[in-house]
C-alpha positions, 0 to 999 in steps of 0.5 A: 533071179534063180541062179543055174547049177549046172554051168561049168567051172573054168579051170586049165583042166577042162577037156580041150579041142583038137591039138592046134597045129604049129606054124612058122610064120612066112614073115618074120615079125619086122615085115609085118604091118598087121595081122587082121580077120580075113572072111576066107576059111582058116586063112588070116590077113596080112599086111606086110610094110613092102605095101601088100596085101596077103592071105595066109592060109592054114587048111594044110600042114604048112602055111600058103601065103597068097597075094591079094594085092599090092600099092591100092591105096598111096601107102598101104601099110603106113600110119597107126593100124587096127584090125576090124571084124569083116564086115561082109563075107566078101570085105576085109576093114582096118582103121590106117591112122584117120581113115576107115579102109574097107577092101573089097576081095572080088573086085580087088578095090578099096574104099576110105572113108574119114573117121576124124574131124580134125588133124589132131584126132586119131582112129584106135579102135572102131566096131561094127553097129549094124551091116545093114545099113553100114554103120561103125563105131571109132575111138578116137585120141585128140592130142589137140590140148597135149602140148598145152596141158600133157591132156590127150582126150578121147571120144566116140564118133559114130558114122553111116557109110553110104556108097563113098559118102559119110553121114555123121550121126553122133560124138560120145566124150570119154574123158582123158585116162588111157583105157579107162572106159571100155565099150562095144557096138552091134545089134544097133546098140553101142554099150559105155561101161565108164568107171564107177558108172552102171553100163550105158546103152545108146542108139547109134546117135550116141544121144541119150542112154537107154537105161529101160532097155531090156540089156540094161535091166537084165544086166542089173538083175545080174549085179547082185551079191557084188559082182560088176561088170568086167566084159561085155560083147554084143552079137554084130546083128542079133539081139545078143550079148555076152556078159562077164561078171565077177568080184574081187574077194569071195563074200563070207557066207552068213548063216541061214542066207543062200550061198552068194552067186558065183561069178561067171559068164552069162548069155543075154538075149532080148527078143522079147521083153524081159530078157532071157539070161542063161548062165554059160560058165562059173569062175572064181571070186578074184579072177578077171575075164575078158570077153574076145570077138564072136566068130563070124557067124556068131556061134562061138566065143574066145575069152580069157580068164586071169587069176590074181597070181597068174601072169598069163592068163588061160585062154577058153571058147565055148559055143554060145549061139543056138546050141550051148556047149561046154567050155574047151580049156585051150591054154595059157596064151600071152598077156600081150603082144599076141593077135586071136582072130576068128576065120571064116568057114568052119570055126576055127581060131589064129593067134598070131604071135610076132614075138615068136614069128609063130601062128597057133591054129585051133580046129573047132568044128565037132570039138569034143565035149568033156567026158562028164558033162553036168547033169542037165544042160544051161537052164534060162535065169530069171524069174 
């Protein structure tokens, strides 16, 4: 692999988007149920625990909360909630405890499909595998065992929707530490990154990993010099992946050997075989990068990057679909307690943040570059 010279180093100082506008938010924090992705431009989802279901629109100098509707499912607002990505332009999805609840905008139904297999299993977190046809990834929690052995399991369950049915397609043990394994699913794939382990890429089954998959061989031309994997993000429907890599101490240099490769964010593509690999951004040995959700037309990315010393880490986005762009420094931003989401229409990006009843909206689109861009734009790696 060649390395790219040219990519940009993430710092606080790099040139940053459009000043965001500030909002009040209209709920204070002790009303709110869940802030989630709606499909709408520059407008995020809301629900309240009087049962309602809100849009919140940013396009304006103030925020205009519209009702969408109210009590459409026995408790709307109840149990453990989890936002999921829109899986249509006409469609919000959450996770309510046990069920997957997709809404539908133009018709104002919704729609609830069973995620568990048992009482004792709970819906965390689910994903998207594939729109079409409608297939999703849940993290469950089983505390079948807790009161026996203080044991709380956790598993991957994949589901195909179809009409107001389910079709169980496949169940992924993940071991019993909170947080141990991260995963991710689109483009038909679901990717396990267990600890210690070299990621794993499935079908939407969960059978077998697929260890000749073109990912899964780029991904390990990339692991050299002693980086790991710290991120990962699958594009929802193309064959994409953003990859961040990095280490924690700078390696020493030995002399009449090539300087070590830097630690960074890389774009993967796999269309054709071998994978395309184009480095999109460098940062330094010891800082940890965590990859957030695409926009939804999968052209731009979030992510946050957290140095050893720092408490908050700095929040960065960067174009990343068919055109490459320069990074955009947007800031620290809360380590925990605060929501990003995405919008629809033009690309734009919501943090929530209830402990300060506040909303913080950054306008992308003709975002402006940095006034020294490198030499020559990102190059494909690989050889």
């Amino acid at each position: 692999m060649e390395p790219n010279k040219d990519p940009f180093l993430l710092t606080p100082q790099l040139p940053a988007a459009a000043a965001p506008v500030r909002h009040p938010s209209p709920f204070p924090w002790n009303q709110v149920a869940l802030v989630f992705p709606s499909p709408a431009p520059d407008s995020v989802s809301v629900l309240t625990l009087n049962d309602k279901l809100w849009r919140l629109e940013l396009s304006g100098s103030e925020v205009r909360r519209v009702e969408v509707d109210d009590e459409y499912l026995e408790q709307v607002s109840g149990g453990e909630l989890q936002g999921m990505l829109p899986p249509s332009s006409t469609h919000l999805a959450y996770l309510q405890t046990r069920s997957l609840v997709m809404y539908d905008l133009k018709w104002q139904l919704a729609k609830t499909w069973f995620m568990v297999e048992r009482l004792e299993e709970v819906a965390i977190r689910g994903a998207w595998i594939s729109h079409a046809p409608l297939v999703v990834a849940a993290e469950l929690e089983d505390t079948t065992n807790y009161a026996r052995t203080s044991r709380i399991s956790f598993r991957l369950r994949t589901w195909r929707l179809e009409g107001e049915k389910r079709a169980k397609l496949g169940s992924l043990e993940l071991g019993s530490v909170v947080g141990a394994v991260k995963w991710d699913a689109g483009a038909g794939l679901v990717a396990v990154q267990k600890p210690g382990v070299p990621l794993e890429l499935y079908g939407p089954d969960l059978a077998k990993p697929q260890p000749e998959h073109p990912l899964a061989l780029a991904l390990r031309k990339l692991s050299v010099d002693g980086l790991t994997l710290q991120s990962l993000r699958l594009h929802p429907s193309l064959p994409v992946a953003l990859v961040a890599l990095g280490r924690d101490v700078t390696p020493k240099r030995e002399e009449g050997k090539e300087k070590p490769e830097d630690p960074g964010i890389w774009r993967v593509s796999w269309e054709g075989a071998p994978a395309v690999t184009v480095r999109l951004a460098r940062h330094a040995s010891g800082e940890s990068v965590t990859l957030g959700s695409l926009s939804p037309e999968g052209d731009w990315l979030f992510y946050r990057v957290l140095n050893s010393a720092g408490r908050n880490p700095h929040l960065y986005v960067q174009q990343v679909g068919a055109a490459f762009k320069p990074p955009l420094a947007l800031g620290a931003v809360p380590e925990k307690g605060a929501a990003l989401l995405w919008t629809g229409g033009a690309p734009s990006l919501v943090m929530y943040d209830g402990t300060k009843d506040a909303l913080v909206h950054w306008k992308l689109a003709g975002a402006a570059a940095p006034a020294k861009p490198p030499a020559s734009p990102p190059k494909p790696d690989g050889k």
